[in-house]
PDB file with one MODEL, atoms N, CA, C and O in Angstrom:
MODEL        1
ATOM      1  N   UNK A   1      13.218  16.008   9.697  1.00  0.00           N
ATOM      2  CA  UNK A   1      12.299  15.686   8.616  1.00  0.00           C
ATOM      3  C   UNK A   1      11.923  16.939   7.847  1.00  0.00           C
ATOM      4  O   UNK A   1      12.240  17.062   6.663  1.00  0.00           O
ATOM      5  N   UNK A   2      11.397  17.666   8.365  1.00  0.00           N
ATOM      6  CA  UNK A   2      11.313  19.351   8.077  1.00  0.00           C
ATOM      7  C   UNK A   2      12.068  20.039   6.912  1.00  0.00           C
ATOM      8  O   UNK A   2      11.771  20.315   5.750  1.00  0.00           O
ATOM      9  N   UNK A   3      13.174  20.206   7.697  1.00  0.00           N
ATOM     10  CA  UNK A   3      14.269  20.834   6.093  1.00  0.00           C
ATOM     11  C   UNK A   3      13.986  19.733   4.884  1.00  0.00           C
ATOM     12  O   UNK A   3      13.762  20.212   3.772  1.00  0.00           O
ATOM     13  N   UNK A   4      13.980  18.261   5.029  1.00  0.00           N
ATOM     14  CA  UNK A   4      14.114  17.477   3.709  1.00  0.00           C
ATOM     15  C   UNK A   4      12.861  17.965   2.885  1.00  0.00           C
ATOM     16  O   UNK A   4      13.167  18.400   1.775  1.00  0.00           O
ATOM     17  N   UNK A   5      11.460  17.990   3.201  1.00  0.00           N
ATOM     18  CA  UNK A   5      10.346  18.572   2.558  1.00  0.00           C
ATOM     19  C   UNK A   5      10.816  19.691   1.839  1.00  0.00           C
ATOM     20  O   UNK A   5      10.470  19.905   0.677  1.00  0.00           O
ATOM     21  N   UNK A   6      11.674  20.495   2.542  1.00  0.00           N
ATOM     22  CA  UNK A   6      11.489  21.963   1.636  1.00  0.00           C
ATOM     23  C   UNK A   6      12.576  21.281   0.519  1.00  0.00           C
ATOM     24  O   UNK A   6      12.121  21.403  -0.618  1.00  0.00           O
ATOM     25  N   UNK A   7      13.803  20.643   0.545  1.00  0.00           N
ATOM     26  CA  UNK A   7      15.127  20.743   0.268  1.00  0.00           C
ATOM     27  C   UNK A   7      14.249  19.697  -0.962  1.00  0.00           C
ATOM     28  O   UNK A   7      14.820  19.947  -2.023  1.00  0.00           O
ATOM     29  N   UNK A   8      13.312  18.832  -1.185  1.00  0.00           N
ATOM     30  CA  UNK A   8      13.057  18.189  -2.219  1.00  0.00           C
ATOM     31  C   UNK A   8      12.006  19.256  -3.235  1.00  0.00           C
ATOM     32  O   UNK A   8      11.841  19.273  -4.455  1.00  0.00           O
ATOM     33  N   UNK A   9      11.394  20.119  -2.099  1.00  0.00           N
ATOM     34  CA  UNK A   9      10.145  20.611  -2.983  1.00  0.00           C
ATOM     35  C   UNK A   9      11.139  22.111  -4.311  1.00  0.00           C
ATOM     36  O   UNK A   9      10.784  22.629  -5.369  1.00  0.00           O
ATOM     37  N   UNK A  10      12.671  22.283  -3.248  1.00  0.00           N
ATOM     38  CA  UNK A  10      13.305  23.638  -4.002  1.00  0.00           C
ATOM     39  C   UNK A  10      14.050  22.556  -5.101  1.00  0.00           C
ATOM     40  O   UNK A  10      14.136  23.018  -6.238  1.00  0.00           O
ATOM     41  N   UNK A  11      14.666  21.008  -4.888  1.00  0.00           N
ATOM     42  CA  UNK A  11      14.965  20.368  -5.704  1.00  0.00           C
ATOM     43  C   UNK A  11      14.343  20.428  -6.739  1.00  0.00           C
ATOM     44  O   UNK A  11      15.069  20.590  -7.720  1.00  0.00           O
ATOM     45  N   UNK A  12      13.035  20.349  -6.991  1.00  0.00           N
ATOM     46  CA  UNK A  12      12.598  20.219  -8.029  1.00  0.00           C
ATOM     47  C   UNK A  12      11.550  21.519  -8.466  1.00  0.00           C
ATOM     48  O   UNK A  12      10.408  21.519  -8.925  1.00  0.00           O
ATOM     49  N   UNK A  13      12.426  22.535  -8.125  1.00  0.00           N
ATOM     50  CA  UNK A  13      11.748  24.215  -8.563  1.00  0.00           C
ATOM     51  C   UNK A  13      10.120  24.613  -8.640  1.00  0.00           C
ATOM     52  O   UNK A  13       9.382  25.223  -9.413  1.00  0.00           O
ATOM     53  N   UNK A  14       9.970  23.635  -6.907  1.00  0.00           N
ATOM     54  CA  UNK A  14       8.395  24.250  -6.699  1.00  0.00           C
ATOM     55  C   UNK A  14       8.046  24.861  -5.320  1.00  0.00           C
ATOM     56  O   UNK A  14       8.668  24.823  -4.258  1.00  0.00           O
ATOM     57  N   UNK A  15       6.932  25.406  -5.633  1.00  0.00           N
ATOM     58  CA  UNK A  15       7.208  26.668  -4.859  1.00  0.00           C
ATOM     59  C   UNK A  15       5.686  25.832  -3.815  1.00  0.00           C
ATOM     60  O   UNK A  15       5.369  24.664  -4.038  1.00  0.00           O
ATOM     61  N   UNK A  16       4.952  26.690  -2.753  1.00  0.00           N
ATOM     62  CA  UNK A  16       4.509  25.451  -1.267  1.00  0.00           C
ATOM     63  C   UNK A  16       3.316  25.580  -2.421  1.00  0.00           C
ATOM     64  O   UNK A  16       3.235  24.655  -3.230  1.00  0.00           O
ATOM     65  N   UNK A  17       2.566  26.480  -2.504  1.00  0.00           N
ATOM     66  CA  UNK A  17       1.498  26.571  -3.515  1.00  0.00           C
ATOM     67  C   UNK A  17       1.056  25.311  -4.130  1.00  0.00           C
ATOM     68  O   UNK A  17       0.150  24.529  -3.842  1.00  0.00           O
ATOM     69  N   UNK A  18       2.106  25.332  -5.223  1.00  0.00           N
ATOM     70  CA  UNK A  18       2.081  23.797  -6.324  1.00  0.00           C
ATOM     71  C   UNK A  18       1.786  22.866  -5.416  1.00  0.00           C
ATOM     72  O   UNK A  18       0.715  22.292  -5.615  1.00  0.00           O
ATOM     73  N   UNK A  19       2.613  22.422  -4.157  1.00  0.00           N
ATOM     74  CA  UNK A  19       2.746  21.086  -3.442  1.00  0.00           C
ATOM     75  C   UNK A  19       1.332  21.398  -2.973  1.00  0.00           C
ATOM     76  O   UNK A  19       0.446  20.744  -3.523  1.00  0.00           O
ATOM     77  N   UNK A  20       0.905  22.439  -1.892  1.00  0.00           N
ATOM     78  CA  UNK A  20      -0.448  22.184  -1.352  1.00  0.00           C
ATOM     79  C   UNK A  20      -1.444  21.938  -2.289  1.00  0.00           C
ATOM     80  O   UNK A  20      -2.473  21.320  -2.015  1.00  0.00           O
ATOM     81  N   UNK A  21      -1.234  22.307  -3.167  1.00  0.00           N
ATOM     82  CA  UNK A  21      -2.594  21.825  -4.588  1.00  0.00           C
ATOM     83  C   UNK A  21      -2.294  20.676  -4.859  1.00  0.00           C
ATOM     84  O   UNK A  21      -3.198  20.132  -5.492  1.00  0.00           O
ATOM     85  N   UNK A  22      -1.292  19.931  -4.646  1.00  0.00           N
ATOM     86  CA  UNK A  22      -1.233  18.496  -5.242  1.00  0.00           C
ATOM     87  C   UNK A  22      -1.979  17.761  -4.236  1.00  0.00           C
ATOM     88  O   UNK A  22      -2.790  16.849  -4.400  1.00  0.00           O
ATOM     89  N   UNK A  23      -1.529  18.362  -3.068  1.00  0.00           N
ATOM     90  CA  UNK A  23      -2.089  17.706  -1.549  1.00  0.00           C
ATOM     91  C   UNK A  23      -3.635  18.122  -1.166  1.00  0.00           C
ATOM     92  O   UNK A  23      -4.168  17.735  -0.126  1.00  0.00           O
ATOM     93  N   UNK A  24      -4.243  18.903  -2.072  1.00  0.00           N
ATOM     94  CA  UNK A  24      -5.710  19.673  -1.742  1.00  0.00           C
ATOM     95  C   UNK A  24      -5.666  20.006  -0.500  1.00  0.00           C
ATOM     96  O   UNK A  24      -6.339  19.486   0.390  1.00  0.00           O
ATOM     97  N   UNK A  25      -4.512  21.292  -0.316  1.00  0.00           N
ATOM     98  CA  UNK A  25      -4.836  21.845   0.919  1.00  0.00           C
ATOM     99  C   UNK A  25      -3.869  23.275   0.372  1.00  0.00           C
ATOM    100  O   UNK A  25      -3.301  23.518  -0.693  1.00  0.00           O
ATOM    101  N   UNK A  26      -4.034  24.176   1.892  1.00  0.00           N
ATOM    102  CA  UNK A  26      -4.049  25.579   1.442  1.00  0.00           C
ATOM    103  C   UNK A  26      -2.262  25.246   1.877  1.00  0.00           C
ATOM    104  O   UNK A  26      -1.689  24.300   2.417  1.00  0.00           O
ATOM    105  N   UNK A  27      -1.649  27.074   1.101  1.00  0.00           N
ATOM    106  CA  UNK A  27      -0.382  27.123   1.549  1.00  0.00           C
ATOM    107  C   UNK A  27       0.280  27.199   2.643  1.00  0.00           C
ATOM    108  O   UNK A  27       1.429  26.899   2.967  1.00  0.00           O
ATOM    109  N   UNK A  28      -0.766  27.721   3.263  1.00  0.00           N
ATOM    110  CA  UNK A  28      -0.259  27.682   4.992  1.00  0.00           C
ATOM    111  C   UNK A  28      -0.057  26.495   5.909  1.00  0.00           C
ATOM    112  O   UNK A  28       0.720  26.306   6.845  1.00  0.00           O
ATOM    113  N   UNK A  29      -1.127  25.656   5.273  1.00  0.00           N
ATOM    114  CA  UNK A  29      -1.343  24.386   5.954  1.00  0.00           C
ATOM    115  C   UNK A  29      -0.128  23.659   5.587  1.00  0.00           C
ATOM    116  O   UNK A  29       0.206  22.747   6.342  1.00  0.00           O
ATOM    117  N   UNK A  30       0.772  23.966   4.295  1.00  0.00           N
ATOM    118  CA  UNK A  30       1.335  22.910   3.859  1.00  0.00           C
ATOM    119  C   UNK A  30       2.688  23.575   4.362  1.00  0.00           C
ATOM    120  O   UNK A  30       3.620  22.771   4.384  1.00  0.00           O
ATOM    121  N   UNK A  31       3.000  24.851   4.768  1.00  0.00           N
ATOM    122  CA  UNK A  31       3.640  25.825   5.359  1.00  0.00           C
ATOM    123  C   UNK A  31       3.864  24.875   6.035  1.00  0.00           C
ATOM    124  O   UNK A  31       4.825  24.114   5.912  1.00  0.00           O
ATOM    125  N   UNK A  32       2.520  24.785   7.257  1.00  0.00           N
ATOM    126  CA  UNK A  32       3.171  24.788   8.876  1.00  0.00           C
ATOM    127  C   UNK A  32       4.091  23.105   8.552  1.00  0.00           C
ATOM    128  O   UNK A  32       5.056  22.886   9.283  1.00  0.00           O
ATOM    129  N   UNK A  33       3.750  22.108   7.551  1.00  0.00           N
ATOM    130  CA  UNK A  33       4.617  21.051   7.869  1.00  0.00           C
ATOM    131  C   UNK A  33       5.772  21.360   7.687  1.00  0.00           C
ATOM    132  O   UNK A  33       6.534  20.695   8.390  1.00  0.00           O
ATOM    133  N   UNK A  34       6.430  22.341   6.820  1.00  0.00           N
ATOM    134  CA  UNK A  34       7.690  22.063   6.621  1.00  0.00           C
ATOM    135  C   UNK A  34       8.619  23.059   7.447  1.00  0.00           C
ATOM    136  O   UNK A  34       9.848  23.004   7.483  1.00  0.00           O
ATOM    137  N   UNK A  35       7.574  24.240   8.290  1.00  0.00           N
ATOM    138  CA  UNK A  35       8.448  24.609   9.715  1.00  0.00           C
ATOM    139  C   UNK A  35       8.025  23.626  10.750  1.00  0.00           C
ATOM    140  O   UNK A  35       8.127  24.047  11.902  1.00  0.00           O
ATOM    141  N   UNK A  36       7.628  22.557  10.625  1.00  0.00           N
ATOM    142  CA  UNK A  36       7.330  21.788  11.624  1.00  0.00           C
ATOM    143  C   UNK A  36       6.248  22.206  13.091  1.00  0.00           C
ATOM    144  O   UNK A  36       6.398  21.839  14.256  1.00  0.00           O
ATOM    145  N   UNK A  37       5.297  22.983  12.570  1.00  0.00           N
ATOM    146  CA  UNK A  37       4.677  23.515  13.137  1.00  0.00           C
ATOM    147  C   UNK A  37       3.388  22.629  13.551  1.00  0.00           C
ATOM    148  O   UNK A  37       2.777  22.629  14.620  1.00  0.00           O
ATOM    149  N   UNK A  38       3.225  22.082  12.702  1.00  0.00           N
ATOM    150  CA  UNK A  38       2.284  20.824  12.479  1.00  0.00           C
ATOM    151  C   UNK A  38       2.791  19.327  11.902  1.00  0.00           C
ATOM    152  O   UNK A  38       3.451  19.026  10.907  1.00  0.00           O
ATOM    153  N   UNK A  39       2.183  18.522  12.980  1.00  0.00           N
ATOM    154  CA  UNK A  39       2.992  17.165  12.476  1.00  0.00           C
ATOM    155  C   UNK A  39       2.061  17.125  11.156  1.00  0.00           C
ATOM    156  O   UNK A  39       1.110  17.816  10.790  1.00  0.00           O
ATOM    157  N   UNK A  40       2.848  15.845  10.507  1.00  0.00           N
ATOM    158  CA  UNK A  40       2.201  15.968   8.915  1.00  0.00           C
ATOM    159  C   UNK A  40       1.367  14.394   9.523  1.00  0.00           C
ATOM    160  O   UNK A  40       1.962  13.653  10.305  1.00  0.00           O
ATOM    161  N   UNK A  41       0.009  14.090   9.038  1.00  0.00           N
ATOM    162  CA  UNK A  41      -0.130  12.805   9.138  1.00  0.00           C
ATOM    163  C   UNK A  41       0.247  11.741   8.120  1.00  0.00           C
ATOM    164  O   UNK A  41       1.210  11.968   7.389  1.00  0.00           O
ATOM    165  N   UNK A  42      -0.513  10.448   7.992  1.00  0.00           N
ATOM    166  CA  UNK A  42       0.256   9.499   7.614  1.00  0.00           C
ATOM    167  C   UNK A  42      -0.356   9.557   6.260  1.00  0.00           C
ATOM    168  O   UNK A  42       0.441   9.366   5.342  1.00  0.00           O
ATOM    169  N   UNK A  43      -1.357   9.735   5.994  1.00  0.00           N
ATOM    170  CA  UNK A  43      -1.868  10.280   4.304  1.00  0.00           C
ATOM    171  C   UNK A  43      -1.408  10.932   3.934  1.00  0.00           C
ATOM    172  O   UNK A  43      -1.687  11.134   2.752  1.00  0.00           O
ATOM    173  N   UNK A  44      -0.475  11.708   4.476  1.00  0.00           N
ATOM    174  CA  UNK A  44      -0.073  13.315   4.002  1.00  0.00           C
ATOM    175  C   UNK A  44       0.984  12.770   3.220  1.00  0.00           C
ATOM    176  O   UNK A  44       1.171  12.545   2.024  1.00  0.00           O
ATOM    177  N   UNK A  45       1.792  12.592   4.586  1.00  0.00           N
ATOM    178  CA  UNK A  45       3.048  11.278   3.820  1.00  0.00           C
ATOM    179  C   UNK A  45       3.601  10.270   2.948  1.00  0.00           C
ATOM    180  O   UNK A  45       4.715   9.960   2.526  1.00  0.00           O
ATOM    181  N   UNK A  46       2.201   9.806   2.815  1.00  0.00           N
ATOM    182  CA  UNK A  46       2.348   8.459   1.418  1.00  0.00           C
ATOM    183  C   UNK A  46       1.987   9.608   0.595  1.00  0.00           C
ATOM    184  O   UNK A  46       2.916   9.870  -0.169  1.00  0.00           O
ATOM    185  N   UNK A  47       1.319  10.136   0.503  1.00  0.00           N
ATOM    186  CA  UNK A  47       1.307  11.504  -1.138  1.00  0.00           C
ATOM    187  C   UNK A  47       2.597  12.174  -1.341  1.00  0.00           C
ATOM    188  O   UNK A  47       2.933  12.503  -2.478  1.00  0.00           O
ATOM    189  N   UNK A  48       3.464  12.438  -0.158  1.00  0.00           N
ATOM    190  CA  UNK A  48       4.370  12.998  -0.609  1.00  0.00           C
ATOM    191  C   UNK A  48       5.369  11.987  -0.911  1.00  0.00           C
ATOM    192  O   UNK A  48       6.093  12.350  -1.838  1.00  0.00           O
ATOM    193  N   UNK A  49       5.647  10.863  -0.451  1.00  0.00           N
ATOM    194  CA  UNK A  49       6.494  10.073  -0.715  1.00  0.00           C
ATOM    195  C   UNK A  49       6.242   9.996  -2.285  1.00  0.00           C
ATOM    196  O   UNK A  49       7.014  10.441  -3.134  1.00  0.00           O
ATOM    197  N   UNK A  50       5.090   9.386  -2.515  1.00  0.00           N
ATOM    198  CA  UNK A  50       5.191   8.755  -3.932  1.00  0.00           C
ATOM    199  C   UNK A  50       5.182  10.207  -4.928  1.00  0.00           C
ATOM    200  O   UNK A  50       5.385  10.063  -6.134  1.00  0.00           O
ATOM    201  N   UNK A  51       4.943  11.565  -4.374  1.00  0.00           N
ATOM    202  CA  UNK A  51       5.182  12.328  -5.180  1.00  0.00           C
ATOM    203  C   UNK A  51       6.411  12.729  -5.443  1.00  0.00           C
ATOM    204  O   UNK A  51       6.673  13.210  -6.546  1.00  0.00           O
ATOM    205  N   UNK A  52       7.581  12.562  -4.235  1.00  0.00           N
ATOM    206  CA  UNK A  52       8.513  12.768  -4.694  1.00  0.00           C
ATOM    207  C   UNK A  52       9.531  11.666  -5.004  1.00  0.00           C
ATOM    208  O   UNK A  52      10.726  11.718  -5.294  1.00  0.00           O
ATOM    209  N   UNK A  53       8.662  10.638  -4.846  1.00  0.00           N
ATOM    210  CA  UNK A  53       9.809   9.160  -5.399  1.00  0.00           C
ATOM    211  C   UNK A  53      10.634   8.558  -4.219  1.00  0.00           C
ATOM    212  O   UNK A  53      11.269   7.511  -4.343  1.00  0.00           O
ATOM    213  N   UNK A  54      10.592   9.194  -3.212  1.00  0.00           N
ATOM    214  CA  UNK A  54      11.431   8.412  -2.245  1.00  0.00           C
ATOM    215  C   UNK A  54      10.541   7.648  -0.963  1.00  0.00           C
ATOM    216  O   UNK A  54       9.321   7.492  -0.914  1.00  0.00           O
ATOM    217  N   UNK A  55      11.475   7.271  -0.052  1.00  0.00           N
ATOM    218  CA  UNK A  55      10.470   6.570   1.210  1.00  0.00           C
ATOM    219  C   UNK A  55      10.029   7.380   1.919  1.00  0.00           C
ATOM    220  O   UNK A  55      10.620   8.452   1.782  1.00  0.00           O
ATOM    221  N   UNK A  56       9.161   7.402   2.720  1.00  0.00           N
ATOM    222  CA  UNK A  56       8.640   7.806   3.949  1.00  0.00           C
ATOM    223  C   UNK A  56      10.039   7.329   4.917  1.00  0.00           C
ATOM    224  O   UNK A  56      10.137   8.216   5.765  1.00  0.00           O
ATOM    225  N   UNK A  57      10.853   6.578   5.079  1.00  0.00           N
ATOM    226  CA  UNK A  57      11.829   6.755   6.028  1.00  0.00           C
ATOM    227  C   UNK A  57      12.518   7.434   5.814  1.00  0.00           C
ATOM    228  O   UNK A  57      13.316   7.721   6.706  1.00  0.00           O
ATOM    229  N   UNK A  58      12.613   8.051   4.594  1.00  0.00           N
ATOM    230  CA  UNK A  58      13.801   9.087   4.296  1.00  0.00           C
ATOM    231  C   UNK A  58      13.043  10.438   4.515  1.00  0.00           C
ATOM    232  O   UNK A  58      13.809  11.333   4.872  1.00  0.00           O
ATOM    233  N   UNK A  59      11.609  10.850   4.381  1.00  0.00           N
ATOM    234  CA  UNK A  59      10.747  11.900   4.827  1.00  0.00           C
ATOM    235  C   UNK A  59      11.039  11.858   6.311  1.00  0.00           C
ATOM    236  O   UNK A  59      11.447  12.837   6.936  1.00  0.00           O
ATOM    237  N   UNK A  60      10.863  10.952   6.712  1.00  0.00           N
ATOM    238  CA  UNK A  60      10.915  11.155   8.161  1.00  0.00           C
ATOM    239  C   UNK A  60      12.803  11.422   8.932  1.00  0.00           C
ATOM    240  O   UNK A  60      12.865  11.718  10.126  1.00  0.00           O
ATOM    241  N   UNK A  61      13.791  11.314   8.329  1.00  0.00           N
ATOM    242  CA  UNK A  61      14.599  11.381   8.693  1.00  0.00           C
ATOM    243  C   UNK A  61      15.131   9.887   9.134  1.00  0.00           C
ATOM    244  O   UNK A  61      16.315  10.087   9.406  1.00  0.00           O
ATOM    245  N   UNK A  62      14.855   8.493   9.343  1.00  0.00           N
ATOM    246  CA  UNK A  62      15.478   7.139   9.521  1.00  0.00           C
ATOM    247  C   UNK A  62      15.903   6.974   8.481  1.00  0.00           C
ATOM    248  O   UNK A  62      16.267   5.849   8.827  1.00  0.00           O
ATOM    249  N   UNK A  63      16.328   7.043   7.148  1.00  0.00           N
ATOM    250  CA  UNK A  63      17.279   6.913   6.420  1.00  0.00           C
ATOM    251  C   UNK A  63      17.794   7.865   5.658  1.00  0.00           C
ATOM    252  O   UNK A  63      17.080   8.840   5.420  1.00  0.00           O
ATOM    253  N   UNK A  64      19.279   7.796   5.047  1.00  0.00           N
ATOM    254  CA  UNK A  64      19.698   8.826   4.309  1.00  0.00           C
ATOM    255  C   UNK A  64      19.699   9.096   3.478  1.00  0.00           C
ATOM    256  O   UNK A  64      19.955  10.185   2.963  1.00  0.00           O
ATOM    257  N   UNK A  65      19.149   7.332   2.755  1.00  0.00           N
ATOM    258  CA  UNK A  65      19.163   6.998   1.430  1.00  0.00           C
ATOM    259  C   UNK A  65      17.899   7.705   0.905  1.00  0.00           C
ATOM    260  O   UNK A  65      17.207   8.077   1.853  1.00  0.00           O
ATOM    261  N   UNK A  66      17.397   7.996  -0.239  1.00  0.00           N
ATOM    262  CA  UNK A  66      15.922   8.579  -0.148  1.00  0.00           C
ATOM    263  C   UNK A  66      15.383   7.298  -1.399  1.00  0.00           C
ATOM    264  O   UNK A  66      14.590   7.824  -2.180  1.00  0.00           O
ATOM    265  N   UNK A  67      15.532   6.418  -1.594  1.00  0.00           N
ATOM    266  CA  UNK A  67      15.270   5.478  -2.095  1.00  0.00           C
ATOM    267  C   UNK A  67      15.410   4.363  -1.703  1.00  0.00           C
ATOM    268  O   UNK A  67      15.415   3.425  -2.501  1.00  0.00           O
ATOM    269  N   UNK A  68      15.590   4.146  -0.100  1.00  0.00           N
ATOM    270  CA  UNK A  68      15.247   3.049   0.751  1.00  0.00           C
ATOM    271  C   UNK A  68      13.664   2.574   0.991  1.00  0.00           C
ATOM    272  O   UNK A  68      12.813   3.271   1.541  1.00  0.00           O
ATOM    273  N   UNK A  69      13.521   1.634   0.616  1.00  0.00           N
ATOM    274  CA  UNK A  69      12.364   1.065   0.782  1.00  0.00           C
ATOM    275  C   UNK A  69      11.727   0.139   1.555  1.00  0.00           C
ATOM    276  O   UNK A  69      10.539  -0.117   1.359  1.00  0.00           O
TER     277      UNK A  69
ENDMDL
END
């Protein structure tokens, strides 16, 4: 799940900063999800899903598709 967070956030030429401000939280915090340092919870998740357009099963790694719904 991990690498896909970063691999969508460099997709679309943003840096953790931008994302933790979308998420109202600091860079570190938004750091530790995408070394997997911290599980992400389930609010965290529907913000990022719908921020980046795809499912939460494809955040999480159960699908490959990222527009499975």
């Amino acid at each position: 799940m991990y690498p896909r967070l970063r691999s969508l956030r460099e997709d679309r030429d943003l840096n953790q900063t931008e994302v933790a401000g979308m998420l109202s939280m600091s860079q570190t915090g938004y750091s530790k999800y995408e070394t997997g340092e911290n599980d992400i919870p389930t609010a965290v998740l529907i913000k990022l899903s719908r921020f980046y357009g795809t499912s939460i099963d494809y955040l999480l790694g159960e699908s490959d598709d990222p527009h499975r719904y």
